[in-house]
C-alpha positions as CSV (number, residue, x, y, z in Angstrom):
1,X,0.0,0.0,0.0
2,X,1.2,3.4,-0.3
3,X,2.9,5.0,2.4
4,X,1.0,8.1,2.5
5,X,-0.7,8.6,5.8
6,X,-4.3,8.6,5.6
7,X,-6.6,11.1,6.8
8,X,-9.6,10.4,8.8
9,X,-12.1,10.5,6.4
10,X,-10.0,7.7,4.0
11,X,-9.6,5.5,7.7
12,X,-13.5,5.9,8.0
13,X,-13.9,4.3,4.2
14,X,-11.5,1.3,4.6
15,X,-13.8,0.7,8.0
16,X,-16.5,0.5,6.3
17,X,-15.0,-1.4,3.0
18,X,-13.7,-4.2,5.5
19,X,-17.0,-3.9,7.3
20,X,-20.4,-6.0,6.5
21,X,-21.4,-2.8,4.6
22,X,-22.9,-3.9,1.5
23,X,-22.8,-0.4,-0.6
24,X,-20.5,2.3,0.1
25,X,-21.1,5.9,-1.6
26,X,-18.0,8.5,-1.4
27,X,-18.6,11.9,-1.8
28,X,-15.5,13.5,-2.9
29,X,-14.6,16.7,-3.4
30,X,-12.7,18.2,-5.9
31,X,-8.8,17.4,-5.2
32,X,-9.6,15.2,-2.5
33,X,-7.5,12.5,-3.7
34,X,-10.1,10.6,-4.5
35,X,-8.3,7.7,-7.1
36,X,-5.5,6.9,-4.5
37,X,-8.3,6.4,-1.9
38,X,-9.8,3.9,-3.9
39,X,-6.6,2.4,-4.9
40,X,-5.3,2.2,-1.3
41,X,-8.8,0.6,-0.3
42,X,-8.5,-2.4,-3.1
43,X,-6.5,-4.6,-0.2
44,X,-9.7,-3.8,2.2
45,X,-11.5,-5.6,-0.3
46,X,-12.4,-9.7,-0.2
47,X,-12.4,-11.6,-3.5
48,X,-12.8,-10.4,-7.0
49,X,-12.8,-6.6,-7.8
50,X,-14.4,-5.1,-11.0
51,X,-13.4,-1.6,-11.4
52,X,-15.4,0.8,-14.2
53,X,-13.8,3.4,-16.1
54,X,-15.4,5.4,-19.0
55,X,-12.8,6.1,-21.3
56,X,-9.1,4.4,-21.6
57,X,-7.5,7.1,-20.8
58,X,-8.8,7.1,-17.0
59,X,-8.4,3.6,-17.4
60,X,-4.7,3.9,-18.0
61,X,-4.1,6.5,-15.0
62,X,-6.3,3.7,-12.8
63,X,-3.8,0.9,-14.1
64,X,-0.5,2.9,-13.0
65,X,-1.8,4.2,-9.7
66,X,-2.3,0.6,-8.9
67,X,1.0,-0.5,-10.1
68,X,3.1,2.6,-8.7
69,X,0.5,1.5,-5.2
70,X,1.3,-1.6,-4.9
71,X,4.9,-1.9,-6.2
72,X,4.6,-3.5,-9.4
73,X,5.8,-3.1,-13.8
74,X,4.0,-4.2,-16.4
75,X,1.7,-6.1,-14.7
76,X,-1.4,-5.2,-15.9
77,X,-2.6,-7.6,-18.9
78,X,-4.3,-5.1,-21.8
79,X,-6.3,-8.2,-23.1
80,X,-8.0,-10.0,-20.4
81,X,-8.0,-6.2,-18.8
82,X,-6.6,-7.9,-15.6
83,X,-4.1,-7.3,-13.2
84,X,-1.4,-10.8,-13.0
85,X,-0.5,-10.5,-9.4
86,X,-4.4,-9.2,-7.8
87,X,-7.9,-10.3,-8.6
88,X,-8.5,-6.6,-10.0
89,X,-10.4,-6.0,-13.3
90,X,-10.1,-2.4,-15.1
91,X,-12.8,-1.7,-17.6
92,X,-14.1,0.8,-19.4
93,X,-18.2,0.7,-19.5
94,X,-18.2,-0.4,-23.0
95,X,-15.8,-3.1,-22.5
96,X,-18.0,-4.4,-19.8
97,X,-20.6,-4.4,-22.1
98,X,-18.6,-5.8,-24.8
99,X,-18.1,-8.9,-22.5
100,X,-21.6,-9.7,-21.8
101,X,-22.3,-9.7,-25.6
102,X,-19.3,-12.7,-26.2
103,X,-20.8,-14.5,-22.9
104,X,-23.8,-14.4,-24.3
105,X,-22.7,-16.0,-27.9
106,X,-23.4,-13.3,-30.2
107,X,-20.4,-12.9,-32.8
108,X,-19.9,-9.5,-33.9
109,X,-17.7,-6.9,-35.3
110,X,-17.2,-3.9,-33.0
111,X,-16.9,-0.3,-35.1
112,X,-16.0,2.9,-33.9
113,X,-17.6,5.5,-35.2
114,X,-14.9,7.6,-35.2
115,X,-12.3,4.7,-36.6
116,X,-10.4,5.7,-39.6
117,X,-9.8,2.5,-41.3
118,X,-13.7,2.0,-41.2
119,X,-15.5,3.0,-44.1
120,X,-18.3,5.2,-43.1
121,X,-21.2,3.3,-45.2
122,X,-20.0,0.1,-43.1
123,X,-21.1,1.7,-40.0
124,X,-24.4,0.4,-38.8
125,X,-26.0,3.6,-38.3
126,X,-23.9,6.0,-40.5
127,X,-25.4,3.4,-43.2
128,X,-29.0,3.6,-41.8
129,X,-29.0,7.4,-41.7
130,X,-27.4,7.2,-45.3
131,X,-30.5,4.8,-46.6
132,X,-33.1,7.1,-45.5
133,X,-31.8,9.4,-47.7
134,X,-29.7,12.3,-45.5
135,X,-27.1,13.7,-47.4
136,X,-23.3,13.6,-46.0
137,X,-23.3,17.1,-44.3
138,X,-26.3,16.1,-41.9
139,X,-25.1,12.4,-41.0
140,X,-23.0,13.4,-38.5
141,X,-25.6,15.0,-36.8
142,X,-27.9,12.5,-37.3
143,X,-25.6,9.4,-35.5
144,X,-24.8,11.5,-32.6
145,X,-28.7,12.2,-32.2
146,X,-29.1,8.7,-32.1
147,X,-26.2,8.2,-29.4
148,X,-28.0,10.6,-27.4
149,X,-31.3,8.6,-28.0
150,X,-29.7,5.3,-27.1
151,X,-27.6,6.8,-24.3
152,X,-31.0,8.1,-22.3
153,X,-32.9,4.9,-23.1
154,X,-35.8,7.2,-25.2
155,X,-38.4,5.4,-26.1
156,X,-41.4,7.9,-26.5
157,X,-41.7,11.0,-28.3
158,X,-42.5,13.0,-25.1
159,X,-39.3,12.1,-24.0
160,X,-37.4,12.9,-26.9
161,X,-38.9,15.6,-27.1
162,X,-37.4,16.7,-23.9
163,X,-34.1,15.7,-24.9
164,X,-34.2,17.2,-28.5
165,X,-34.7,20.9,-26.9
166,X,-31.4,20.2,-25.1
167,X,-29.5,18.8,-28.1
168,X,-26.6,20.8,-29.3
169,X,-27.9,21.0,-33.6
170,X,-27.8,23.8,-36.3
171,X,-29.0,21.7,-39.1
172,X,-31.5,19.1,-37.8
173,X,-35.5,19.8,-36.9
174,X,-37.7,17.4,-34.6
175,X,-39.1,15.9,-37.1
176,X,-35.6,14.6,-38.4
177,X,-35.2,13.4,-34.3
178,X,-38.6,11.5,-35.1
179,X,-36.7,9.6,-37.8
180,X,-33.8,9.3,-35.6
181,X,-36.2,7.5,-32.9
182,X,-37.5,5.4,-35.3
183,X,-34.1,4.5,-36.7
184,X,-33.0,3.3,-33.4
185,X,-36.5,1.4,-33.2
186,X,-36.0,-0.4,-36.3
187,X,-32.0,-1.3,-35.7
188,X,-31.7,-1.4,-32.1
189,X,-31.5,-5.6,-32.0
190,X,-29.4,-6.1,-35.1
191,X,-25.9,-7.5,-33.4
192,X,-24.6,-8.6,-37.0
193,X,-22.4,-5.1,-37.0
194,X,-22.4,-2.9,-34.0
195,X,-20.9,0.4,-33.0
196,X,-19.1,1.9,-30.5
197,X,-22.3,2.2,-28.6
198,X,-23.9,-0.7,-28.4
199,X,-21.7,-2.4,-26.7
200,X,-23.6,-0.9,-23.8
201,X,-26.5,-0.5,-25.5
202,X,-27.4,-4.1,-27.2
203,X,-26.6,-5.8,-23.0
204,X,-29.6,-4.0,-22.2
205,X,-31.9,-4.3,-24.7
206,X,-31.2,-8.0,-24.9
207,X,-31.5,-8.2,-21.0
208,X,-28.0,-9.3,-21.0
209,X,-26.4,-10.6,-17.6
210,X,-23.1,-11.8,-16.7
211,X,-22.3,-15.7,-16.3
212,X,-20.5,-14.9,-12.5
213,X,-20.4,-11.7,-10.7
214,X,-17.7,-9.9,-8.5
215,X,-17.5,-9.9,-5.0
216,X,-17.0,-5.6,-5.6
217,X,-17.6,-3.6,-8.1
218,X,-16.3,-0.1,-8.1
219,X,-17.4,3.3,-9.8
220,X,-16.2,6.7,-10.1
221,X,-17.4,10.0,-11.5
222,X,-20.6,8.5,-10.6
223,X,-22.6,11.7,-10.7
224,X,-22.5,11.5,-14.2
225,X,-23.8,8.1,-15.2
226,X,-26.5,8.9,-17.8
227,X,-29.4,5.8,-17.8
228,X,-28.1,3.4,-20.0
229,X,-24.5,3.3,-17.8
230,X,-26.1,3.0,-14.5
231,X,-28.1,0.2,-16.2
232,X,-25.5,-1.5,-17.5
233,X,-23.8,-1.0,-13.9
234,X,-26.6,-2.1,-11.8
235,X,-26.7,-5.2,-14.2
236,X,-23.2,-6.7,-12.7
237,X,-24.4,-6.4,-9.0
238,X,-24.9,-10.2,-7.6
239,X,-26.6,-11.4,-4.6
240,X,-23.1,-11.2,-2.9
241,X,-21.7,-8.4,-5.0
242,X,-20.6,-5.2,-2.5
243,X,-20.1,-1.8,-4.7
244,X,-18.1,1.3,-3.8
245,X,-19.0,4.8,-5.6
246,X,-17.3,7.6,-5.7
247,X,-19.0,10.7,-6.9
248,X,-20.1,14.4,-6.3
249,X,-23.1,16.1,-7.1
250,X,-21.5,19.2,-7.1
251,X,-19.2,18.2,-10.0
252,X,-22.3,17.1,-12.0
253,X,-21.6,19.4,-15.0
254,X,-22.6,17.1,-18.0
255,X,-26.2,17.3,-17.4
256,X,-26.8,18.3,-21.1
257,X,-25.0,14.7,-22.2
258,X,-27.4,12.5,-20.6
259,X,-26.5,12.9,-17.0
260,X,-28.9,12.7,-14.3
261,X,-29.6,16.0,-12.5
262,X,-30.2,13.3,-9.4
263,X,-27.6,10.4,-10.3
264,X,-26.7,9.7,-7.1
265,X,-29.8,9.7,-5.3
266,X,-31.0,7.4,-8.1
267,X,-27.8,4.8,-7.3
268,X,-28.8,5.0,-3.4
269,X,-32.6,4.6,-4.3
270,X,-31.7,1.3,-6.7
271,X,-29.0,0.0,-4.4
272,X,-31.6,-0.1,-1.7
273,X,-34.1,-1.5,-3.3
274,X,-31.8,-4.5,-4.6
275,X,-30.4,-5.3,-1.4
276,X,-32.9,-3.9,1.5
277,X,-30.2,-1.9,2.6
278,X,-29.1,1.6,3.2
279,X,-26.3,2.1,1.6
280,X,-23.2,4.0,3.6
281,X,-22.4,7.4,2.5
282,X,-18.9,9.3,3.5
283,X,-17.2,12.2,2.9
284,X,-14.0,13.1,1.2
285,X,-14.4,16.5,1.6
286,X,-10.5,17.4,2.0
287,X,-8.8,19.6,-1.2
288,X,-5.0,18.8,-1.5
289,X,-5.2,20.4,-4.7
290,X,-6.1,24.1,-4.3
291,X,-4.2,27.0,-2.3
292,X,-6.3,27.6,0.8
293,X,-8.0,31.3,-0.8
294,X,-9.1,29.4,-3.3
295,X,-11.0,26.3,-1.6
296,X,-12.8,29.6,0.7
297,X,-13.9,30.8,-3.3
298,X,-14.9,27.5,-3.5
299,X,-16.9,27.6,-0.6
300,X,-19.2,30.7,-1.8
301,X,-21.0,28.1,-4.0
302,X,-19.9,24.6,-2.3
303,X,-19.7,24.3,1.5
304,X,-19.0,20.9,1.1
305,X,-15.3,21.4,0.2
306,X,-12.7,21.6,3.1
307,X,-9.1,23.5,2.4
308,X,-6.0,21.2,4.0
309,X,-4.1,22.7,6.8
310,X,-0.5,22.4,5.1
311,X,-1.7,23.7,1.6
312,X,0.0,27.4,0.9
313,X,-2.5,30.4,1.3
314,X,-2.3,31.0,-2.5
315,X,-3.8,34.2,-4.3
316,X,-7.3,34.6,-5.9
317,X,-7.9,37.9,-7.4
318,X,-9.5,40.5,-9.8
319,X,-8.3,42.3,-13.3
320,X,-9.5,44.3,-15.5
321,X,-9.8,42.9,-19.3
322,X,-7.3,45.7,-20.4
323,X,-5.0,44.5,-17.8
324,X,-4.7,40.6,-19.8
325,X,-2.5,40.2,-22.0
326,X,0.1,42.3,-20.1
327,X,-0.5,39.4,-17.2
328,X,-0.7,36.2,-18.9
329,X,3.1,34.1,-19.5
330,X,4.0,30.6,-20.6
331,X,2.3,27.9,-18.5
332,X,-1.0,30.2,-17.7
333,X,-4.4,28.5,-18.2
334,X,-7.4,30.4,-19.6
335,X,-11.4,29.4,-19.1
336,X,-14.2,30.4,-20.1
337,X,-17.8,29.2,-19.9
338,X,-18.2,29.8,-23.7
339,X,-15.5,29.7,-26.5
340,X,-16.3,33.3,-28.2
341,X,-14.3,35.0,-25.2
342,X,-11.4,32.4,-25.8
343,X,-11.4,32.9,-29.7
344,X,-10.9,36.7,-29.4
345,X,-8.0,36.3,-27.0
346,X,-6.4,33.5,-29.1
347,X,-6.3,36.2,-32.1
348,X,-4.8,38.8,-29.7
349,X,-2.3,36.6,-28.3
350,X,-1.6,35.1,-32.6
351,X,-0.9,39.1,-33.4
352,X,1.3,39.6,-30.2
353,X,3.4,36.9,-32.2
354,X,2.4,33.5,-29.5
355,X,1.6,30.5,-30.8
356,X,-1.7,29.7,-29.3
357,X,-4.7,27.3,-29.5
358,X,-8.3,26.5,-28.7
359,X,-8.9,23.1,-26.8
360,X,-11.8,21.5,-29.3
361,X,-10.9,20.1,-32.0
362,X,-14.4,18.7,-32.8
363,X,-15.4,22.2,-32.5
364,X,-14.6,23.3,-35.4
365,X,-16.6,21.1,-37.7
366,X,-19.1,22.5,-35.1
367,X,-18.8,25.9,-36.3
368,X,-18.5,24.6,-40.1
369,X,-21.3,22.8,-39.9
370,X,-22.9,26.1,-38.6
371,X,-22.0,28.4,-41.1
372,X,-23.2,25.9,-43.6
373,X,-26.6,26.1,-42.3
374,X,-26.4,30.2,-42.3
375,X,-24.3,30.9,-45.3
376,X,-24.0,29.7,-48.4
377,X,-20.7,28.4,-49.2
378,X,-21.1,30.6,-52.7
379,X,-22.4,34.1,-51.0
380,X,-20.5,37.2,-52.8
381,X,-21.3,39.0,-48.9
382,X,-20.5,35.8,-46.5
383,X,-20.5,37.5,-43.0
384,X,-23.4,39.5,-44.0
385,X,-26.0,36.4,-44.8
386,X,-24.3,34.5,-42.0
387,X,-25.3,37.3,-39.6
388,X,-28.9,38.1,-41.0
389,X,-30.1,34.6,-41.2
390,X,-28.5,33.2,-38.0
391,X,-29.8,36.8,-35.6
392,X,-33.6,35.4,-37.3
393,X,-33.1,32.2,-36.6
394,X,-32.0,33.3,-32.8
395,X,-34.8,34.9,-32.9
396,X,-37.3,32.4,-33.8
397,X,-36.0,29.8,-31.2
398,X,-36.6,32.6,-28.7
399,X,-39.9,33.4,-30.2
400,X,-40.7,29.7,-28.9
401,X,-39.2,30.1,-25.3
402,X,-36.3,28.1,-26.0
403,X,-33.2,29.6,-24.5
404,X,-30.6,27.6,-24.8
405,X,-30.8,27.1,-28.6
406,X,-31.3,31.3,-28.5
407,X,-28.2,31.2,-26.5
408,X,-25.8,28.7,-28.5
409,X,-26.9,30.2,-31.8
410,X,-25.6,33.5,-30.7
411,X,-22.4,32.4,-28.9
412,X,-21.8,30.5,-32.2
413,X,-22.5,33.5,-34.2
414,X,-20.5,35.3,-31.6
415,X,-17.3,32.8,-32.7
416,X,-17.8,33.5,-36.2
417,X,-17.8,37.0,-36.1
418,X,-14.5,37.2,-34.0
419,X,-12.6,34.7,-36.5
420,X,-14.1,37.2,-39.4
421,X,-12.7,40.5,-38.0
422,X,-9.6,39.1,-36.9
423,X,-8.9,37.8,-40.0
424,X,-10.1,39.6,-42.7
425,X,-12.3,36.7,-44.1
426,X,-14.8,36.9,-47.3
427,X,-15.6,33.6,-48.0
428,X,-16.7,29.8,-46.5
429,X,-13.1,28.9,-47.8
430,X,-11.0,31.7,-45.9
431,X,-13.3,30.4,-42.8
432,X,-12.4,26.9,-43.1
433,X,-8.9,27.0,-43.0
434,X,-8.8,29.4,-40.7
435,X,-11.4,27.0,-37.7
436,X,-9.1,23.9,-38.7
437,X,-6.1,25.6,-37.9
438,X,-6.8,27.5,-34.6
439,X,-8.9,24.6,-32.7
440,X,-6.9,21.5,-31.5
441,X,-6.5,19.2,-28.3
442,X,-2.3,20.0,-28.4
443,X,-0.4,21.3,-25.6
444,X,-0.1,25.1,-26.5
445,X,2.5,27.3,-24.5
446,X,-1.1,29.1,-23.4
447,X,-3.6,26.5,-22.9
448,X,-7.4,28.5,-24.0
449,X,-10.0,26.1,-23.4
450,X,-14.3,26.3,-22.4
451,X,-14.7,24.6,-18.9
452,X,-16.2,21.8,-19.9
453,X,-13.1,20.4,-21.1
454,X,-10.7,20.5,-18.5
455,X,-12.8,18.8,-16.2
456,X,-10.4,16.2,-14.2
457,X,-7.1,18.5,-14.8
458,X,-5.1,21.1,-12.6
459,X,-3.4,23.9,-13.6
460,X,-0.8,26.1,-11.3
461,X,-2.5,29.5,-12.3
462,X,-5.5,29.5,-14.1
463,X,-7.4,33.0,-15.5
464,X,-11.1,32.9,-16.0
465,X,-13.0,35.3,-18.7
466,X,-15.8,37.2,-18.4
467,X,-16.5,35.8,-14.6
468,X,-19.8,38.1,-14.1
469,X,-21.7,35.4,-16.2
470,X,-20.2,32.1,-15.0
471,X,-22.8,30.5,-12.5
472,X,-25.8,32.3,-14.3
473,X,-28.5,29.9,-16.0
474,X,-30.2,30.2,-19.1
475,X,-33.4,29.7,-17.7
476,X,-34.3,29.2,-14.1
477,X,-34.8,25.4,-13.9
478,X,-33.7,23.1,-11.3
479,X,-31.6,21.3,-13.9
480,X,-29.9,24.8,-15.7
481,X,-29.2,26.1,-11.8
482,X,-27.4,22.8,-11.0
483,X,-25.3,22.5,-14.2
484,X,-24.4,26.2,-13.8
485,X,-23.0,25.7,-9.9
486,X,-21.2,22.8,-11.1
487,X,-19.6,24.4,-13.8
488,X,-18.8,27.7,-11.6
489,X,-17.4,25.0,-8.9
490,X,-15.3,23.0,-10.9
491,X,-13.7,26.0,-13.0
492,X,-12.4,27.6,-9.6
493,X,-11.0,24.3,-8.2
494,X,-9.1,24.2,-11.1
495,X,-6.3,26.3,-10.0
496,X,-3.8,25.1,-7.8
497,X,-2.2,28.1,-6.4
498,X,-3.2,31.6,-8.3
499,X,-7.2,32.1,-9.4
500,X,-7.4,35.5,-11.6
501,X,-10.8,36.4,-12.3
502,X,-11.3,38.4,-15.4
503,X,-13.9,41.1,-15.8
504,X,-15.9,41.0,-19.3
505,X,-15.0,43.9,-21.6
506,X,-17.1,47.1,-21.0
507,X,-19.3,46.9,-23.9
508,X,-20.1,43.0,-23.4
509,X,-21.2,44.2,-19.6
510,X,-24.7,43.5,-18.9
């Protein structure tokens, strides 16, 4: 085990893991150290362990905490996804799913959707969206409607319905979500080719379940589990199975991706009615990360988080958006809850003679596909029609009292514009270059990035844009308000020793 002393709060949840506690809930803060609690509480644990990931990459920092833990090289098998020396699984969601599929007989080829050396008509629902007749511009749209569809279990049109006014589109209408539905319907039980998704997906609609099941099953990031990965979760817990889940509500910031505004509450609710008990919850409410100023920041929207008594007092303070560019040097991180702010300073910081870019790289066929919708790609006054027809259409969706599709259209727009007056651009082509070239996910001497994206990282001094706005909904719903805190929370626990918020320019003040 790793020779860190533990706090209180980590002795309390190796108690409980070596206790007759069936299901154990961690509520950890931001920095808490949550990954070598769970680590260092793997030798609490009896028998077989199955620990979820959701991506490889988290995977792969799981796999050398463990090994760096518990003194070991190399001996972590990437096949079976299982540790040589201890009875410890690591698996991404998919892979777990993946696995019930093969135990259950079906032969299949998995396809990522984003796999280069796949031909796109191969891919089961590229190819379904491409027989109903939607031409190559809108089938990438249409495939991550239907992942969104899949991934929230819709089944009825009032639900997607309720989804669709959340869904991030400039070129689809709900009547091409209809079709989507339908599509999903009509292929959701064809295992002959699958995709990336349904190797959660097919488990459940099949009513898949594994052949043995783990004595534990650990989670993390579980306040963001949308339906169909708590599903798949709760589908692994045996009559003897014990779980441990590490999450925090306050960190639930992917609400729009299929989140549930109530995750955990809905694990405690399910846990309990599987096993008749209660499960434990404990706190992990301890920041190593973040200068003690900052964790009091914190506080203003998160009580929850506790500063450590040996951290540095560290500096949070206020500037101007004159005073920037004179402040920011090599190493600095810059946020912002939107990515018009970040495109206007990467153009300042370009002309000062830096080499700069924009975290996103999907992004940009974002904004493509956006001005495609606005502008045609042979208009003699480009900016002009883009503006005119995309301000109407902002208008319209606010016409109908929906405000986030008011709001994305006109941060969009807002993107647009800046990469036109920076650059001098005329035409779809100068555009297009231009978007490909700024956005990227490479390590920039500056690192500009929205929010969103840097959820998990740390950086020594981080500046944040336009901070009047951050923590203020689009609309006043229960769901907005909580997405907003969360966002506000986890950009300030960001920093690790200097927070520098930055006002918005004078004429963008509301």
């Amino acid at each position: 085990m790793s020779k860190i002393i533990p706090s209180q709060n980590q002795l309390n949840i190796y108690a409980a893991v070596e206790s007759v506690v069936k299901n154990i809930i961690v509520s950890a803060t931001a920095g808490s150290g949550k990954t070598t609690t769970l680590v260092n509480a793997f030798p609490f644990m009896q028998g077989e362990i199955l620990n979820i990931a959701f991506a490889n990459n988290t995977v792969n920092t799981l796999v050398r905490k463990i090994e760096e833990v518990f003194g070991l090289q190399n001996d972590f098998d990437a096949k079976t996804k299982r540790f040589k020396s201890l009875p410890i699984t690591v698996k991404t969601s998919n892979s777990t799913g993946a696995s019930l599929l093969y135990g259950a007989g079906f032969k299949y080829r998995p396809v990522l959707l984003d796999g280069s050396d796949v031909p796109i008509g191969k891919q089961k629902y590229y190819a379904a969206v491409k027989n109903a007749g939607y031409p190559f511009e809108k089938q990438g749209s249409m495939v991550k409607l239907i992942n969104e569809i899949r991934m929230n279990l819709i089944s009825t049109e009032a639900e997607l319905k309720e989804l669709f006014e959340e869904f991030d589109t400039d070129i689809l209408t709900f009547s091409d979500a209809r079709i989507a539905l339908q599509l999903v319907k009509d292929n959701s039980k064809d295992a002959r080719f699958i995709d990336f998704l349904d190797q959660l997906y097919l488990p459940v609609v099949f009513g898949l379940k594994p052949r043995t099941y783990p004595d534990w099953i650990c989670v993390d990031e579980c306040q963001d589990l949308s339906s169909l990965q708590r599903k798949i979760l709760m589908t692994h817990i045996g009559p003897n199975t014990k779980t441990f889940w590490v999450g925090d509500k306050m960190q639930a910031m992917f609400l729009f991706a299929g989140a549930a505004l109530n995750s955990i509450e809905l694990i405690k609710k399910e846990l309990k009615e599987f096993s008749g008990e209660e499960p434990v919850q404990l706190p992990l409410d301890i920041c190593y990360r973040c200068a003690k100023s900052i964790v009091r920041e914190a506080q203003k929207v998160n009580t929850f988080i506790q500063p450590y008594e040996g951290q540095e007092e560290g500096i949070v303070r206020y500037i101007k958006n004159e005073e920037l560019l004179s402040q920011l040097r090599l190493g600095d991180t810059v946020l912002s809850r939107t990515n018009a702010p970040l495109l206007k300073l990467a153009f300042q910081l370009i002309g000062a003679g830096m080499k700069v870019t924009v975290r996103g790289r999907d992004f940009s066929s974002n904004l493509i596909n956006f001005v495609k919708k606005y502008s045609s790609q042979e208009s003699l006054d480009f900016c002009g029609d883009l503006n005119y027809n995309a301000r109407n259409d902002a208008s319209k969706q606010l016409s109908l009292e929906n405000q986030r599709k008011y709001e994305l259209i006109l941060d969009k727009l807002s993107c647009c514009n800046a990469i036109c007056e920076m650059n001098s651009v005329k035409s779809f082509s100068d555009f297009e270059v231009i978007v490909k070239d700024i956005f990227s996910d490479a390590k920039s001497p500056i690192t500009l990035s929205v929010i969103h994206r840097v959820k998990g990282d740390e950086f020594s001094r981080v500046f944040v844009l336009n901070h009047e706005h951050l923590g203020v909904p689009w609309k006043p719903t229960e769901k907005e308000i909580q997405g907003e805190i969360a966002v506000k929370f986890v950009c300030i626990t960001r920093a690790q020793r200097e927070l520098v918020f930055v006002a918005s320019p004078l004429k963008e003040r509301t």
